[in-house]
MITOR-522816 format. One record per residue (C-alpha): residue in one letter; x, y, z. Coordinates in pm, whole numbers, plus 50000, padded with zeros to 5 digits. Example, Ala and Ser with C-alpha at 12.3 -4.5 7.8 and 13.67 -1.06 7.14 Angstrom:
BEGIN
(node A,(51230,49550,50780))
(node S,(51367,49894,50714))
//
This chain:
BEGIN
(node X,(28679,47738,78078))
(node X,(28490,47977,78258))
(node X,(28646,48223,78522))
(node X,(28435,48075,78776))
(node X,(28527,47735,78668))
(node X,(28921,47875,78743))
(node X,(28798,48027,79053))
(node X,(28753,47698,79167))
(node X,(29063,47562,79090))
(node X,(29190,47855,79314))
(node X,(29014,47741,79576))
(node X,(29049,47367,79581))
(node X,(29447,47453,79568))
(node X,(29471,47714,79849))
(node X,(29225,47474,80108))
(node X,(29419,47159,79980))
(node X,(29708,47081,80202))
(node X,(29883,46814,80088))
(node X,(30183,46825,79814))
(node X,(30029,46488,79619))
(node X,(29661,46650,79672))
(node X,(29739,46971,79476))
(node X,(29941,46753,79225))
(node X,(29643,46548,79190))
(node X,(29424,46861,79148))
(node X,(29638,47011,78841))
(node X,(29676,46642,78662))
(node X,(29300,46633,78653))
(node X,(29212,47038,78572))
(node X,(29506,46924,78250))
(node X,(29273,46653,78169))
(node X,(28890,46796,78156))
(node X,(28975,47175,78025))
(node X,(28979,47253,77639))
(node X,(29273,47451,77487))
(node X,(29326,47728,77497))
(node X,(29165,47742,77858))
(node X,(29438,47484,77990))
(node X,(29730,47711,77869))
(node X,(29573,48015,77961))
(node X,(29541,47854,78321))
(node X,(29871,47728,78305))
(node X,(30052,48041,78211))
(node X,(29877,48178,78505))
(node X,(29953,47933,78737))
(node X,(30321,47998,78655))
(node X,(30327,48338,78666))
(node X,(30361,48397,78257))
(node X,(30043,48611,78257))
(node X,(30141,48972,78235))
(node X,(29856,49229,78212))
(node X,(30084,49552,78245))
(node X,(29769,49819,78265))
(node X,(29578,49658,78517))
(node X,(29756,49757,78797))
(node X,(29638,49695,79202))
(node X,(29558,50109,79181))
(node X,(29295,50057,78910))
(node X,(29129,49779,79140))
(node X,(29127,49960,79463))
(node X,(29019,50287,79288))
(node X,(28711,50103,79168))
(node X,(28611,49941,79481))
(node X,(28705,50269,79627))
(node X,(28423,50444,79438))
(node X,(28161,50188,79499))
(node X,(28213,50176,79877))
(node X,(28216,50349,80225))
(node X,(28633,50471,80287))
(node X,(28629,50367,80638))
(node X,(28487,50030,80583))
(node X,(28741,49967,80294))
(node X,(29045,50068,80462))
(node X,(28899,49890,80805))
(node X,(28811,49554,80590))
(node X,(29172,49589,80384))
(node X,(29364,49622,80731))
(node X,(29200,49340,80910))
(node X,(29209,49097,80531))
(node X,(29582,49195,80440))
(node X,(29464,49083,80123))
(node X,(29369,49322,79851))
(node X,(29192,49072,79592))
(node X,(29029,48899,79881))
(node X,(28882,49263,80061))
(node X,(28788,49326,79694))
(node X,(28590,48998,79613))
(node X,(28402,49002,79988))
(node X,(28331,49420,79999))
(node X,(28233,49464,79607))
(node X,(27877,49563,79643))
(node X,(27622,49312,79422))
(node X,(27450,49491,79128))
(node X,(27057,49398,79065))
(node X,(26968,49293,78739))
(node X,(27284,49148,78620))
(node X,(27224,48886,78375))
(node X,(27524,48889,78147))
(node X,(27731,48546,78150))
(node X,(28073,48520,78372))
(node X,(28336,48584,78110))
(node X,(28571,48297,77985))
(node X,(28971,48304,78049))
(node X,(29053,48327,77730))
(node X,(28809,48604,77638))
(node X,(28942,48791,78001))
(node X,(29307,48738,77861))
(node X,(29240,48849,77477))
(node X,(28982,49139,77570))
(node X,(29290,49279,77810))
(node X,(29560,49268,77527))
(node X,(29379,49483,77304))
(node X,(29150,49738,77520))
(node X,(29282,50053,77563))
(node X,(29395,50152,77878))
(node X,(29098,50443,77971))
(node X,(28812,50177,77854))
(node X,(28980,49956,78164))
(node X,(28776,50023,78468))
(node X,(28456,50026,78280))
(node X,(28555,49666,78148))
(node X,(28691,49528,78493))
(node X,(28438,49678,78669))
(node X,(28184,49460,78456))
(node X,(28296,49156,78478))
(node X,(28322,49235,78829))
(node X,(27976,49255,78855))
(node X,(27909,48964,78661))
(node X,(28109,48732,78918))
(node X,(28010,48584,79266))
(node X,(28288,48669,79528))
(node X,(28457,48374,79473))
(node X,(28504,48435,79103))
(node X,(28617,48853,79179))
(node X,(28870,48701,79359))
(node X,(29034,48529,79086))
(node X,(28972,48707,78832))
(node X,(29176,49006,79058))
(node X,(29430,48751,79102))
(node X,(29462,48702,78713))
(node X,(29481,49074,78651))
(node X,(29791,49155,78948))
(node X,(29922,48833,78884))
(node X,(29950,48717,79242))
(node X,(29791,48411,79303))
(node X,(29967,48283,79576))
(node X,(29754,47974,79628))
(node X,(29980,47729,79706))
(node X,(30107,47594,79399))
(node X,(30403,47719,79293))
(node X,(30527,47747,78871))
(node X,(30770,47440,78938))
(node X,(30490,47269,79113))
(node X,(30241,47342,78811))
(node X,(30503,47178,78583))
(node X,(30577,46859,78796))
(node X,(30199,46830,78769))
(node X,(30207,46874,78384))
(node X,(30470,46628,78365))
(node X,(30296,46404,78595))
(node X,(29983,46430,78373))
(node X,(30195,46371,78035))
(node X,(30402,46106,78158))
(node X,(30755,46319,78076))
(node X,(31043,46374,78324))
(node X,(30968,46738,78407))
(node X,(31321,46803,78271))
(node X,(31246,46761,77953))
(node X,(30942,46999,77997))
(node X,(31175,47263,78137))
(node X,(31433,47262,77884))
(node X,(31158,47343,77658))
(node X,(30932,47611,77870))
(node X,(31111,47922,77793))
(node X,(31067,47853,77386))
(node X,(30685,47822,77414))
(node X,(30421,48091,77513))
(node X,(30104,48097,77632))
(node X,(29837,47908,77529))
(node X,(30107,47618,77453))
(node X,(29952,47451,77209))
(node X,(30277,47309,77086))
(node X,(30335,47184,77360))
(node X,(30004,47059,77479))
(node X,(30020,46902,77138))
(node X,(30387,46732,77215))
(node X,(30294,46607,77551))
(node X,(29974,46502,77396))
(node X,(30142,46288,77120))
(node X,(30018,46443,76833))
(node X,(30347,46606,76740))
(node X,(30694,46631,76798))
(node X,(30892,46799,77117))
(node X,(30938,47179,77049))
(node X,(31237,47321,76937))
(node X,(31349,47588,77120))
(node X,(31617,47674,76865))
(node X,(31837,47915,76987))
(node X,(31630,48065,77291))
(node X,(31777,48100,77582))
(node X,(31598,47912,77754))
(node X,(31689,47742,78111))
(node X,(31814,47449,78186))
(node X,(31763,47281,78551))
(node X,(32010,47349,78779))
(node X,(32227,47090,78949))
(node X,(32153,47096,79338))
(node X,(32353,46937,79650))
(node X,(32265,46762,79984))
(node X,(32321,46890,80286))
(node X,(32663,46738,80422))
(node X,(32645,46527,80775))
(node X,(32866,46371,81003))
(node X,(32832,46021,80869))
(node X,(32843,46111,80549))
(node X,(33221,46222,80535))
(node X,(33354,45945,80678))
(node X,(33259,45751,80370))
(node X,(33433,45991,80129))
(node X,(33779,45908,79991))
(node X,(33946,46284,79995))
(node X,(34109,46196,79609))
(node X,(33736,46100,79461))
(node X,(33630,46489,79544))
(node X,(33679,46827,79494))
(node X,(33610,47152,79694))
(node X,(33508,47535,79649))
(node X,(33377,47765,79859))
(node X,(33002,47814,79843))
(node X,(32918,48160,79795))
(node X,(32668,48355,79977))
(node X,(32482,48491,79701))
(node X,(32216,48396,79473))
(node X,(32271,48110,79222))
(node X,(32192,48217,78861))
(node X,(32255,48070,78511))
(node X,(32363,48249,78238))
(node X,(32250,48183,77873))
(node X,(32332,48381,77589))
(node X,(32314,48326,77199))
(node X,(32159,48431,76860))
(node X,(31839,48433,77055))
(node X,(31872,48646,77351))
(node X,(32071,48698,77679))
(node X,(31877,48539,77989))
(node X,(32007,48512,78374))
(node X,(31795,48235,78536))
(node X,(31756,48239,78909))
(node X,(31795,47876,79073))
(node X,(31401,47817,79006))
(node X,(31408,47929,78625))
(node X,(31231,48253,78691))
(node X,(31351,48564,78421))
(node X,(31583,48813,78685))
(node X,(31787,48983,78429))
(node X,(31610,49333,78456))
(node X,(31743,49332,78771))
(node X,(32119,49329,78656))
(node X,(32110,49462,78303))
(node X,(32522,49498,78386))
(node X,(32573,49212,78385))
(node X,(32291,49113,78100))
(node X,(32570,49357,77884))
(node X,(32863,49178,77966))
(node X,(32730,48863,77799))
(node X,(32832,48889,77435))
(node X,(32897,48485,77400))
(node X,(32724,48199,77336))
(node X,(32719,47947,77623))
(node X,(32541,47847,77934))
(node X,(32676,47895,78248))
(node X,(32602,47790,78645))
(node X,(32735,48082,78888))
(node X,(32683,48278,79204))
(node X,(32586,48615,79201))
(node X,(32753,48818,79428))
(node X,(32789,49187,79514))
(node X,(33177,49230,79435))
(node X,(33316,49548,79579))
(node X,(33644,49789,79401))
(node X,(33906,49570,79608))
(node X,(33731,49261,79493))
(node X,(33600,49156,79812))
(node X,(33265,48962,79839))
(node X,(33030,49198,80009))
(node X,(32740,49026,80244))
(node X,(32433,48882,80100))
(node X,(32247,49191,80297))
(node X,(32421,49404,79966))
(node X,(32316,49182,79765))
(node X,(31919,49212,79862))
(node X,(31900,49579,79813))
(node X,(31952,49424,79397))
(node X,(31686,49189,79423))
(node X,(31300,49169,79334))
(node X,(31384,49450,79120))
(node X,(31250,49491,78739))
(node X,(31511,49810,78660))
(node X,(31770,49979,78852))
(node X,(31932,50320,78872))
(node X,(32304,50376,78805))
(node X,(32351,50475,79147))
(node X,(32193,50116,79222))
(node X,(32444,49982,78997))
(node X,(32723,50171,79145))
(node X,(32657,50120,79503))
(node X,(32591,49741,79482))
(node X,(32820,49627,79208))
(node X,(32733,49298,79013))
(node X,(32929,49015,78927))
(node X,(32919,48619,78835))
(node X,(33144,48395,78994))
(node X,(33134,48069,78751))
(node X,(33127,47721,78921))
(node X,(33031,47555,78549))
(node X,(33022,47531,78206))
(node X,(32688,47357,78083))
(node X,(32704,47443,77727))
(node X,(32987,47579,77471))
(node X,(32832,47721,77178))
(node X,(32598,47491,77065))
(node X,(32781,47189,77263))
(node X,(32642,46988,77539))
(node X,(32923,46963,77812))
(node X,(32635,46819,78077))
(node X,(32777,46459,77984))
(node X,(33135,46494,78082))
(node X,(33324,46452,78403))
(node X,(33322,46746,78642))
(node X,(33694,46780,78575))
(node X,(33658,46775,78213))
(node X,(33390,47027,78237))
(node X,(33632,47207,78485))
(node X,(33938,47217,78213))
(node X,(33696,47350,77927))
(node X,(33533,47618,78195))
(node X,(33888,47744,78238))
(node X,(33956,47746,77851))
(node X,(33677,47952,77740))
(node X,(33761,48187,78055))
(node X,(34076,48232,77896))
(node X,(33920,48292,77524))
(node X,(33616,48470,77574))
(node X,(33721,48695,77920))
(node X,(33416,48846,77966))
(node X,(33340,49164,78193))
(node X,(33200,49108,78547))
(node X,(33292,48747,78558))
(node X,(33560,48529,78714))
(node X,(33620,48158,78838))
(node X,(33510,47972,79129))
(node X,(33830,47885,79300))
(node X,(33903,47518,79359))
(node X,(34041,47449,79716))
(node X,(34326,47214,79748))
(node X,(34344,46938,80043))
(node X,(34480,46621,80129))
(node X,(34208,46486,80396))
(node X,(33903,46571,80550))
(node X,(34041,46706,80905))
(node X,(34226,46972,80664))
(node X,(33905,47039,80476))
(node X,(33720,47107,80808))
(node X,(33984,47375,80950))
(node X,(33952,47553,80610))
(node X,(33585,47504,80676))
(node X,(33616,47686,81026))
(node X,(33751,47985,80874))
(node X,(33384,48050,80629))
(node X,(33217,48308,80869))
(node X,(33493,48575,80911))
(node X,(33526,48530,80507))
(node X,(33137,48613,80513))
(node X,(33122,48304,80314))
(node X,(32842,48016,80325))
(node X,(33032,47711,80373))
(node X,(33193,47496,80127))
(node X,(33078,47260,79820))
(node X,(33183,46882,79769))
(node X,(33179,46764,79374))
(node X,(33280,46411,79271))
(node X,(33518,46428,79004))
(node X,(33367,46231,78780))
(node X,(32982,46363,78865))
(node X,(32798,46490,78506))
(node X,(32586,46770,78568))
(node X,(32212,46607,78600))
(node X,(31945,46771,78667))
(node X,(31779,46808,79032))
(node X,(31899,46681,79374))
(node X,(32087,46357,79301))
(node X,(32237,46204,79635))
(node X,(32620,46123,79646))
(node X,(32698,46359,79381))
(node X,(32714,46699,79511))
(node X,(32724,46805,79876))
(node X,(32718,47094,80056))
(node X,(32893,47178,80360))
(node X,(32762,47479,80557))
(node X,(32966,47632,80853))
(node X,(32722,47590,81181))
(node X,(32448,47795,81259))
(node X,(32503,48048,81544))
(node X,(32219,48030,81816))
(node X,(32081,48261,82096))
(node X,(31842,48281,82378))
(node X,(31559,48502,82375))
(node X,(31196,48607,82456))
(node X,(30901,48643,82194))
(node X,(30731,48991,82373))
(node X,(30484,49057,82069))
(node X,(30356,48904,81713))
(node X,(30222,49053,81434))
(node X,(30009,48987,81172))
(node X,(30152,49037,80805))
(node X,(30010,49188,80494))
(node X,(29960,49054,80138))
(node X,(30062,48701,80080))
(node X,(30163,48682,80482))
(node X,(29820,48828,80579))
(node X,(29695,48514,80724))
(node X,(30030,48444,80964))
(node X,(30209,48614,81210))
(node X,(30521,48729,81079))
(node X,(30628,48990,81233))
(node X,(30802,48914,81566))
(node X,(30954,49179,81859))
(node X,(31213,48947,82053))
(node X,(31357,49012,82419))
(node X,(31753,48935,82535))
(node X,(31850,48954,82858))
(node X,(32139,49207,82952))
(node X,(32476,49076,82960))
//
């Protein structure tokens, strides 16, 4: 598959607005491309492409030289953009004959040039492109596509295409790297599932419905149990022979972020937690201490010491090598609190279970989530196994009401990057009191 060919993948997916469209779009670019095209596609389309030397600074500084300083920071302003100003403002070089490269020579010819022949390469191929093909082959080097179809999206599609649950698919994605030819192969029929062994790979997460009116009256109070839901980030932890992972709800890789906590795992399980910033008097801080931990590949100590880590544990998914996703929530409950008490591991603790007799209790406690700076609370049957996805009548979540205001919208502003074509930036009026 040609870069060109990509491109205009690209493009059918960021002009295509419908959810079933872009699936539609993937299930067919899985059918018609060769291997190792389709993996080197897919890896890119779910963010598993990582070209660490060809930074944004080597592709500005190239366009830089080629064109007038003005007009590039006038165009870049006005685009927001970068790969887009790039792939519109590259000037066209006469007498260019040499083919558009293919992905997989683009991906193999990056892993192995050295870092000072960069520019000349990039700035070939460059030249070798039209502007819709500069603009994804940028995309491919930053690795920010941003065209619409996110990595769980991509796999839904694949799963779509293959005919699997995209469970299965999951459980599996974390063993396998790009191309996937294993697991092309697999979903294929031509050879068995792969085996992730002991990688820590992620399993899907376990979500909740939103909690209404109507809905509690049908509850029986004895059926259910409560905890507070946490206002932090919900991670799970998997650690083994293979590695130590933290998994962020969608199963992207955070634990450069909190390499505390990444220490603090010496066990072999997988668990389903909140992260929270957990100050000296153990006190939840806000979720606004938490952000100042996020998006980040490494931290600092100081990071570390002024925004203290830690897990709060709502579940026990695996123990050891055992799968615990079968039982009861209460069974899972009693062996969560057993290996608590055998393994004790640093920078951890349990999820509290709140005790009540009827709903009308539940809903005073309730009352009392925003001066706790907590989120609201969570509703598990009993006797619920942990499945993956958003099954209804299993898990709810109960959120303390929103707060509301009146005000004025005085200015908007366009954004930059990935919000360069919407106005996100608002300036809002109140009156005096």
């Amino acid at each position: 598959m040609s870069v060109p060919a990509f491109a205009d993948l690209l493009e059918r997916l960021v002009f295509t607005p419908g959810r079933n469209a872009k699936l539609a779009l993937l299930r067919r670019w899985f059918d018609t491309q060769p291997d190792p095209e389709r993996g080197l596609g897919l890896a890119a389309l779910t963010d598993e492409l990582v070209f660490t030397a060809a930074k944004p600074a080597l592709v500005k500084g190239l366009v830089a030289a080629r064109t007038d300083p003005v007009l590039l920071a006038l165009s870049h302003d006005y685009v927001g953009d970068l790969a887009e100003t790039v792939a519109l403002i590259w000037p066209q070089r006469e007498g260019v004959n040499a083919p558009p490269p293919d992905l997989s020579e683009v991906v193999e010819t990056l892993e192995v040039t050295p870092k000072a022949e960069l520019p000349e390469l990039i700035a070939g191929w460059l030249d070798t492109l039209d502007a819709s093909g500069r603009y994804a082959l940028i995309k491919l080097l930053t690795g920010e596509l941003r065209v619409g179809a996110s990595a769980r999206l991509t796999r839904l599609a694949l799963a779509e295409w293959a005919g699997k649950p995209v469970e299965e698919i999951e459980e599996v994605w974390h063993g396998v790297a790009p191309p996937y030819l294993p697991l092309f192969r697999w979903l294929e029929g031509k050879a068995e599932r792969p085996d992730p062994r002991d990688a820590p790979v992620f399993r899907p997460l376990m979500l909740a419905h939103p909690l209404e009116d109507a809905d509690v009256a049908k509850l029986e109070p004895s059926e259910w149990r409560a905890e507070w839901k946490w206002d932090g980030i919900r991670v799970q932890l998997t650690a083994g022979p293979g590695g130590r992972r933290i998994w962020s709800r969608g199963g992207e890789d955070v634990s450069g972020a909190f390499p505390e906590v990444v220490e603090a795992m010496d066990f072999h399980a997988v668990l389903d937690g909140e992260l929270l910033v957990i100050r000296e008097d153990g006190q939840v801080a806000p979720f606004a201490d938490l952000q100042q931990r996020l998006n980040r590949k490494a931290v600092t100590p100081r990071m570390q010491k002024d925004h203290p880590v830690g897990v709060r544990l709502y579940d026990l998914l695996f123990d050891g090598g055992e799968d615990l996703r079968p039982l009861p929530l209460d069974g899972r409950r009693r062996r969560l609190e057993e290996w608590m008490e055998r393994v004790r591991p640093a920078r951890m603790d349990l999820s509290a279970p709140i005790a009540f007799a009827s709903f009308t209790q539940l809903a005073e406690i309730r009352a009392g989530a925003r001066a706790a700076s907590i989120e609201g609370l969570m509703l598990k049957r009993a006797d619920s196994p942990y499945v993956a996805g958003r099954v209804k009548g299993l898990w709810w979540k109960w959120k303390r009401d929103p707060l509301s205001i009146d005000a004025v919208v005085m200015y908007a502003q366009r954004g930059h990057g990935k919000r360069s074509s919407f106005y996100s930036d608002y300036t809002f009026g109140l009156w005096r009191p």
